[in-house]
C-alpha positions in Angstrom: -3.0 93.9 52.1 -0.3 92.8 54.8 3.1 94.4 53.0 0.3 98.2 51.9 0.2 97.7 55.9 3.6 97.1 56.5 4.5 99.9 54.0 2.4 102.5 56.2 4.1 101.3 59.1 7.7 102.2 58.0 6.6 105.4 56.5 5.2 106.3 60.2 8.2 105.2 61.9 10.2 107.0 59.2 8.4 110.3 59.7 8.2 109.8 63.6 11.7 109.7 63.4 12.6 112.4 61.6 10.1 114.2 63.8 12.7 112.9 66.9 15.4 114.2 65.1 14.9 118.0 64.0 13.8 118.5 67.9 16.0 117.0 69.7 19.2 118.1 71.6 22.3 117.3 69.6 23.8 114.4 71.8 19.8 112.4 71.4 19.5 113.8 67.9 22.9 111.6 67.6 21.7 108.6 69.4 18.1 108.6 67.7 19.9 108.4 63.8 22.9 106.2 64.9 20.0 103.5 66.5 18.3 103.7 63.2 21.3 103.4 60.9 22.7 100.5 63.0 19.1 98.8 62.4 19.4 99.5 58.8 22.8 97.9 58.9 21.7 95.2 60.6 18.8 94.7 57.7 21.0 95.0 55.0 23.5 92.6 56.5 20.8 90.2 56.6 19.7 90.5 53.0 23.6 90.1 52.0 23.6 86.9 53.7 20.7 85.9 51.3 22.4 87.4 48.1 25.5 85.2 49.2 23.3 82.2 49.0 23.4 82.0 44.9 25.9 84.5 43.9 25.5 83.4 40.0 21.8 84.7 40.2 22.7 88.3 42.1 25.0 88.9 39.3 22.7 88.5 36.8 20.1 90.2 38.4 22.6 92.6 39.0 24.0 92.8 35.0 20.6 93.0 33.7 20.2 95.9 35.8 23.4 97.8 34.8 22.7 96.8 31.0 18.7 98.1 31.0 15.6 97.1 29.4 15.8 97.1 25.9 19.7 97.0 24.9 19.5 93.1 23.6 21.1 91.1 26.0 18.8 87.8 25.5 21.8 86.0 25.0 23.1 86.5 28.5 27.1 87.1 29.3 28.2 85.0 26.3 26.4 88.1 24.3 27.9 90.5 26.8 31.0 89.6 26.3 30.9 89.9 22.2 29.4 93.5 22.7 31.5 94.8 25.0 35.3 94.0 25.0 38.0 94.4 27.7 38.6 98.2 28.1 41.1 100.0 30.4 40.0 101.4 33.2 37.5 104.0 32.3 38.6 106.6 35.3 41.7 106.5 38.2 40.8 105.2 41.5 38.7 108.3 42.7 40.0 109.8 46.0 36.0 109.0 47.4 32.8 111.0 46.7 31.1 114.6 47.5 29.7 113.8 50.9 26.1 113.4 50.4 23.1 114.0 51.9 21.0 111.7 53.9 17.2 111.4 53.6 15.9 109.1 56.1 13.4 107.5 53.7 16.6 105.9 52.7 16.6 103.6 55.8 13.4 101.8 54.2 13.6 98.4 53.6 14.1 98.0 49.5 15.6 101.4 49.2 18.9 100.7 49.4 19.2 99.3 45.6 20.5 102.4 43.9 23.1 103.9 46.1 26.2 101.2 47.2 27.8 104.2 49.4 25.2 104.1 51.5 24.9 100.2 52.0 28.9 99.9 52.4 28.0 102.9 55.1 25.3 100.7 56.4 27.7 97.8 57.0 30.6 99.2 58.1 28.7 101.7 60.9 27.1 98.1 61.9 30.2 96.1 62.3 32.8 98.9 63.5 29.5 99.1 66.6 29.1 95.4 66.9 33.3 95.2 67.9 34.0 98.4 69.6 31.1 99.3 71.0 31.6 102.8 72.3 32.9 103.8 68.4 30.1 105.6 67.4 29.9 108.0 69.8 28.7 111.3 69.6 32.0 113.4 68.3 34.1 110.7 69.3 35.9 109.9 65.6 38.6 112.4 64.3 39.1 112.8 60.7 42.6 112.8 58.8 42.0 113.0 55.1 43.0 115.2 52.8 40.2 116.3 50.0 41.2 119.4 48.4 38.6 121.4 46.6 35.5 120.4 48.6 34.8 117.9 51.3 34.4 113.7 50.5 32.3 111.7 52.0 34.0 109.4 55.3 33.4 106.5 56.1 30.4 107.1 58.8 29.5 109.7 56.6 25.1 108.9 57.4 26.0 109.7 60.6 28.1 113.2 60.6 27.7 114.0 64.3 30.4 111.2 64.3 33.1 113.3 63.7 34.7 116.4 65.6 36.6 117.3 62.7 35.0 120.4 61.0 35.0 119.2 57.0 36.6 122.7 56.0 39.7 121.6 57.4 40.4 118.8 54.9 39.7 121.1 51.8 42.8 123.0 52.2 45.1 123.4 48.8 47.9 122.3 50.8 48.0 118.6 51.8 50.5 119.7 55.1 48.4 122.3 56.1 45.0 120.2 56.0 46.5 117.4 57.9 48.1 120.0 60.5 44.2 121.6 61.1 42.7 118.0 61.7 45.7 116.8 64.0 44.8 120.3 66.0 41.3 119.7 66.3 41.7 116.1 67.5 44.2 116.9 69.8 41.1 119.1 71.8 39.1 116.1 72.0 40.5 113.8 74.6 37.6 111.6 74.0 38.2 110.0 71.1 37.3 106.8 70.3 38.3 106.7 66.7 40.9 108.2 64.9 40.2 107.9 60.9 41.9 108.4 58.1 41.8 107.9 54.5 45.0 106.5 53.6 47.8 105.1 56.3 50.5 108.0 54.6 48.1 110.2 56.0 48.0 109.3 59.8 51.9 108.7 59.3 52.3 112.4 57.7 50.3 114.0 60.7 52.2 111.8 63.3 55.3 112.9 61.7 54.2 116.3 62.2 53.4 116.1 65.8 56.7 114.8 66.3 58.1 117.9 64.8 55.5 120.6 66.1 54.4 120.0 69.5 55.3 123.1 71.1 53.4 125.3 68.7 50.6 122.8 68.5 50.3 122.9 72.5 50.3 126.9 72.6 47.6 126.9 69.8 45.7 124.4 72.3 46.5 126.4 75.1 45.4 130.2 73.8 42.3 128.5 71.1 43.8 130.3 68.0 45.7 128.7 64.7 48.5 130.3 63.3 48.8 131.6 60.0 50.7 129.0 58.1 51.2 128.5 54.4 48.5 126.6 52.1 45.8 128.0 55.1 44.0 131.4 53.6 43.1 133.8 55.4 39.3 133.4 55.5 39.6 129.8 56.2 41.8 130.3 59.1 39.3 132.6 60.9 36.6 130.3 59.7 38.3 127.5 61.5 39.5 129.9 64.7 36.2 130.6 65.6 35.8 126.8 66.5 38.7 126.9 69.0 38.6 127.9 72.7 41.4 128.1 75.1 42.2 124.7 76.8 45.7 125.4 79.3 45.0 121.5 80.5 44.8 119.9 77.2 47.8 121.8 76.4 49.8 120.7 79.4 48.7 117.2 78.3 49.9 117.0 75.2 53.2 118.9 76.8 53.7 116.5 79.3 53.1 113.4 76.6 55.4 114.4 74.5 58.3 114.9 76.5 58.1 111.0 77.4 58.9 110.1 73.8 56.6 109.1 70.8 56.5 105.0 71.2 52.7 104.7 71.9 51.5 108.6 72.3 48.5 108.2 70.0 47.1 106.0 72.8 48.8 107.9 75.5 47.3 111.3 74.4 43.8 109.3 73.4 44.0 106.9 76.2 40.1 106.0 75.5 40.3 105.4 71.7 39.6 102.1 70.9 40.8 101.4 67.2 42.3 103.0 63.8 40.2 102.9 60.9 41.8 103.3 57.6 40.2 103.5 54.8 43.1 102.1 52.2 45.5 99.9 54.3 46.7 97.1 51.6 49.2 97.0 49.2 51.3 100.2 48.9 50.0 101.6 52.5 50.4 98.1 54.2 54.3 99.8 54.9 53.2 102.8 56.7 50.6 100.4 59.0 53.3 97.9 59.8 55.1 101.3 61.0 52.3 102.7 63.1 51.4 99.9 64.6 55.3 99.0 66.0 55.8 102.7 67.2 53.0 105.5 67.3 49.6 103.2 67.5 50.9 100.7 69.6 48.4 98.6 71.1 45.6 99.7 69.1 43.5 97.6 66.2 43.6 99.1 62.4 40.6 98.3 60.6 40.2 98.7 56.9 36.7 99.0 55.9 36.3 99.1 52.0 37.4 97.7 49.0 37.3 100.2 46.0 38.8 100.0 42.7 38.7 102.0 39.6 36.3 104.5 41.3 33.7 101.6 42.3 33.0 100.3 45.8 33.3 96.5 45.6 34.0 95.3 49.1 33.0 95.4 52.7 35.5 94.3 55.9 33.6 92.8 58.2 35.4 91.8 60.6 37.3 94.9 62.5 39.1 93.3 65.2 41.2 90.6 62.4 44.6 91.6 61.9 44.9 91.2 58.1 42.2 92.7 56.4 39.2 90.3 54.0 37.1 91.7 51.4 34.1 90.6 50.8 33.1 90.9 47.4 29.2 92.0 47.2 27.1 90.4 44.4 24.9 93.4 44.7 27.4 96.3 43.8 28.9 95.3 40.5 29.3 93.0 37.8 32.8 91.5 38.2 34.7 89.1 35.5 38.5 87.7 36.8 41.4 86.8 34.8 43.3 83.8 36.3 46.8 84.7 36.6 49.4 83.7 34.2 50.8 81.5 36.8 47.5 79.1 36.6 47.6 78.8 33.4 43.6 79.4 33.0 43.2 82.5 30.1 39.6 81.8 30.2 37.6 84.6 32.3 35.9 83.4 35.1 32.8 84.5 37.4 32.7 85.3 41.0 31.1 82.1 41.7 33.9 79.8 39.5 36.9 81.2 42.0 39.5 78.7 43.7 40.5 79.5 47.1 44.2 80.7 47.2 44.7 81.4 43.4 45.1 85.0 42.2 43.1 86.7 39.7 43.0 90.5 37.8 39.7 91.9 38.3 37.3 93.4 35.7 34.0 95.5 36.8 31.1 96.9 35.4 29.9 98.9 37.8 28.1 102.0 35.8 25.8 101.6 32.4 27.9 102.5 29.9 31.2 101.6 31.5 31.5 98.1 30.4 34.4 95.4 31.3 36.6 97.8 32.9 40.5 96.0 33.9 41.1 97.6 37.1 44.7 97.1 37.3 44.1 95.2 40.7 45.2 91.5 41.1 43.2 89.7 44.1 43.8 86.8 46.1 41.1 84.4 47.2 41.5 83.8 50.8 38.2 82.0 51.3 34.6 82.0 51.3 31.8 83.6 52.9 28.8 81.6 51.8 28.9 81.5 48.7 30.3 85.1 48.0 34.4 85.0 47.8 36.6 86.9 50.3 39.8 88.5 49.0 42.9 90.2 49.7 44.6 93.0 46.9 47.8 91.6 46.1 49.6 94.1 43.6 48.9 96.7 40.9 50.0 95.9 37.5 50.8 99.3 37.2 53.4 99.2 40.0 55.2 96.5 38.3 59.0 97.1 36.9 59.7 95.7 33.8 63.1 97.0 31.5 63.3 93.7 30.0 59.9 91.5 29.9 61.1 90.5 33.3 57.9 91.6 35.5 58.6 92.3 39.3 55.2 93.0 41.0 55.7 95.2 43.7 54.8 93.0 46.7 57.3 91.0 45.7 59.9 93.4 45.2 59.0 94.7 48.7 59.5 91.3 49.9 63.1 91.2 48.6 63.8 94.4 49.9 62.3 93.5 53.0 64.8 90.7 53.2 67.9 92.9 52.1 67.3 95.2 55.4 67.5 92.2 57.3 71.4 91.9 55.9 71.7 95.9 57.2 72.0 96.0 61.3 70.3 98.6 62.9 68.1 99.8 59.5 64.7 100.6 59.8 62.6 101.5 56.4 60.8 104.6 56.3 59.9 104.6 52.6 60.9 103.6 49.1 60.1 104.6 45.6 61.3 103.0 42.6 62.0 103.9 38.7 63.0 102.2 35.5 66.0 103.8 33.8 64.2 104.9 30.6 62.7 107.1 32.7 65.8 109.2 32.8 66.5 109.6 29.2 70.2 111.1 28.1 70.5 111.4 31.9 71.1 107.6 32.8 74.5 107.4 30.8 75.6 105.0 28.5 74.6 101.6 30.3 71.9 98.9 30.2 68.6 99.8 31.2 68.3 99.0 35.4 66.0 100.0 38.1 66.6 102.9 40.3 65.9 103.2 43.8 65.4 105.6 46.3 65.1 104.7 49.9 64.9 106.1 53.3 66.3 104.9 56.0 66.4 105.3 59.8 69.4 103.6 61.6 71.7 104.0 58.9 73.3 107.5 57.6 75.3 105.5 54.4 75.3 102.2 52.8 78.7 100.9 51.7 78.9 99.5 48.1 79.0 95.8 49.2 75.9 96.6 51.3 74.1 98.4 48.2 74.7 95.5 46.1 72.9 93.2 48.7 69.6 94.2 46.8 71.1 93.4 43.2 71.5 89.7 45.2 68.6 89.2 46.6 66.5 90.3 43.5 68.7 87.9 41.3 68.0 85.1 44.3 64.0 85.9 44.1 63.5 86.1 40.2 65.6 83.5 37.8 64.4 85.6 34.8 66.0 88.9 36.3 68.9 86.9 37.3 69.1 85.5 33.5 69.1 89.0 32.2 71.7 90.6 34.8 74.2 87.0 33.3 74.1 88.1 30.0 74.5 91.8 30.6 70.9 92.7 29.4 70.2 94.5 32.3 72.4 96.8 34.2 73.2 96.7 38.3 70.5 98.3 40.4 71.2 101.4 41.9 70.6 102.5 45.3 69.9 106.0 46.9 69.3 107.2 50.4 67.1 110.3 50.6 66.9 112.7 53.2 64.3 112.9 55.8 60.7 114.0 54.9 61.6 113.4 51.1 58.7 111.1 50.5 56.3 113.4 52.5 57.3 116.1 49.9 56.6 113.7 47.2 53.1 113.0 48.4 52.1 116.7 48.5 53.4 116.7 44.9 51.0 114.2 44.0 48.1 116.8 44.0 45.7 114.0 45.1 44.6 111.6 47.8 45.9 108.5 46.2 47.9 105.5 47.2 51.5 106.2 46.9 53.2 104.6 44.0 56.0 102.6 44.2 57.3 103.0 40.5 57.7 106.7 39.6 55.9 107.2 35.8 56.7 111.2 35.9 59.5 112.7 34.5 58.8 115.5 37.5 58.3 113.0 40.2 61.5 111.6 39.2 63.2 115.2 39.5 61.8 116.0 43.1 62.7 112.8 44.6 66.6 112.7 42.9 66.8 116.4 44.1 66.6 114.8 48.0 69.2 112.1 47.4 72.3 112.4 50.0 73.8 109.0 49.5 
């Protein structure tokens, strides 16, 4: 009797506020749903502290739900495991999902179960308001992300009256031209609280293009018209136009900023934002952060969100205001096996309650019926414990790994050496780097051993002498004995070293085609092509 009373209740609560809502103004439309979702965060937050209790029984309750009724699985994992074997991953990381739409019986308690957007949503709207508090105001959030074809779903996408971005700007064919339109639109807002992006290259590309555009981007502000550019159509562009009104201050603003130098504008032109969200800042885009945050973003807080993996949310940040972003792995969202490192000398697959706190493991998911034992390609570190439920960190992709010989040189480690070459180069700041194997150049490599090839761009330094160039070869050979062994006996050849030319790597992320993280060893013969056609040392 109490919980058909209890169910009444939330229905009238539900339907009084959806009443609220289509009535309002927009600004208490906004508050009415953001008090709501932050109550429904706060709920869901609450039952994930319960699910962290006993981890082992959420992921059983959570396989016998992605297996079904009926598919004989009496025998448990042991039976799982004989039925389904390791597969590759059964899709690429997806860029993020059509933005959905939200029904606000979905707030009910015990209807989150079937949709894991919208509980990652949950949390993250709950913790990014708990920290910064004036984050999820209304419009206050601008939106860098590229999504060509049709719009993906942000991270506060529940609540859209977040965002002052309009979502045709990010659908653009042309990865330049979308980021160009968002940059505009947050430059009008003054306001901001949040600026968002999907990957750190992203905010770095659009920065990089302020740098460079300024002038034109304060007369568009000034007169409330955009220019035709390439990758913009036509219709898009007057689509987009009519949004923009003349703002002569703003423009004298952003004039006035710019002449002063770069080091700090984003707070300087958005002196009341209050942090960076990004929605991918480990591994490959961890560079680009380190970047921001010494020049552009000084002074501000980046906050990573989500975890995601062969097209499966898996984690949720949070905590916002730490500097070095922890997953917590959700026993609720997917079924996930590990595979102890090599280095532990553990082949037997373990559970996400059998982990060990500072070891690394590859991940496996099952996180849709049908797609069973997936390898992600991701290796994870434990870096502690919430509960019960682990908290990790993404160490490397397998994928990103060179190998000529056997030799395997994951690529946060191979950053780490390189990181400790620039340190033997005075005055050399790293923009980017991108590496390849030899084989990958066919007939074109020559006659010698098979080597790694890599192309770098530098600030600080216009040309590297050879003895400086070899410094890399060094500290490689210092860092891995079995690479050292090889380059002895002459089974692998000297690395090579190129300097690019400015904006190189921001042309090779527009070749991409997609929103991805950028990768650090080139697998495409074109790839290859566009990035030796910018070499100039």
């Amino acid at each position: 009797m109490l919980l058909a009373v209890a169910a009444v209740v939330a229905v009238a609560v539900a339907v009084a506020v959806a009443v609220a809502v289509a009535t309002a103004v927009p600004a208490l439309r906004h508050r009415i749903v953001r008090s709501a979702l932050r109550r429904s965060g706060a709920r869901y937050r609450r039952r994930l502290e319960a699910l962290g209790s006993d981890v082992r029984l959420s992921q059983e309750r959570r396989l016998r739900r992605l297996l079904g009724a009926g598919t004989g699985t009496a025998g448990g994992y042991e039976e799982f495991q004989e039925r389904h074997p390791l597969r590759e991953p059964c899709r690429d990381e997806a860029p993020g999902d059509p933005v959905p739409r939200l029904r606000l019986w979905a707030l009910l308690p015990g209807c989150w179960d079937t949709d894991r957007r919208l509980q990652g949503s949950l949390l993250y709207l709950d913790a990014l308001g708990a920290a910064f508090p004036r984050a999820l105001a209304h419009r206050g959030t601008a939106l860098l992300h590229w999504t060509p074809g049709c719009p993906r779903a942000p991270a506060g996408w529940p609540l859209p009256t977040l965002y002052c971005t309009p979502a045709a700007a990010g659908t653009l064919p042309s990865r330049a031209a979308a980021l160009r339109v968002q940059l505009l639109f947050a430059l009008r807002q003054r306001a901001l609280h949040v600026l968002e992006a999907g990957l750190a290259a992203e905010l770095q590309d659009a920065l990089v293009a302020l740098r460079t555009e300024w002038p034109q981007l304060a007369q568009e502000l000034a007169l409330g018209r955009l220019s035709p550019q390439p990758g913009l159509p036509e219709g898009v562009r007057a689509q987009l136009q009519a949004l923009l009104t003349p703002d002569a201050a703003r423009a004298a603003e952003l004039r006035a900023e710019c002449t002063r130098g770069f080091e700090g504008i984003v707070l300087r032109l958005w002196p009341q934002l209050e942090v960076v969200v990004v929605r991918t800042a480990h591994g490959a885009e961890r560079l680009y952060c380190d970047s921001l945050r010494r020049a552009d973003c000084q002074g501000l807080p980046f906050y990573c969100p989500f975890y995601q993996a062969a097209g499966a949310l898996l984690g949720i940040n949070l905590w916002p205001v730490e500097p070095v972003p922890q997953f917590l792995l959700c026993p609720d969202w997917a079924f996930c096996e590990f595979l102890p490192s090599l280095a532990n000398k553990e082949p037997q697959m373990v559970l996400l309650d059998e982990l060990w706190q500072g070891r690394e493991y590859g991940l496996v998911v099952t996180a849709q019926p049908g797609e069973y034992r997936c390898r992600t390609g991701e290796v994870l570190k434990v870096t502690g414990f919430h509960k019960q439920c682990p908290m990790v960190e993404p160490v490397h992709r397998e994928s990103q790994t060179l190998s000529v010989r056997g030799e395997s040189i994951p690529e946060d480690q191979f950053c780490q050496s390189l990181c400790r070459t620039l340190r033997m180069w005075p005055g050399a700041h790293l923009i980017d780097y991108v590496c390849a194997e030899s084989s990958l150049l066919g007939d074109s490599s020559g006659p010698c051993a098979p080597h790694y090839e890599v192309f770098m761009e530098l600030q600080g330094l216009r040309d590297l002498s050879e003895e400086q160039r070899y410094k890399l070869d060094q500290c490689l050979q210092e860092d891995f004995p079995i690479y050292k062994s090889f380059r002895f006996k002459g089974s692998i050849g000297a690395l090579r070293l190129h300097l690019v030319r400015p904006g190189s790597f921001t042309r090779l992320r527009e070749a991409l085609d997609c929103p991805v993280p950028m990768p650090r060893v080139l697998r495409e013969e074109q790839l290859l092509r566009l990035i030796q056609g910018s070499v100039i040392s």
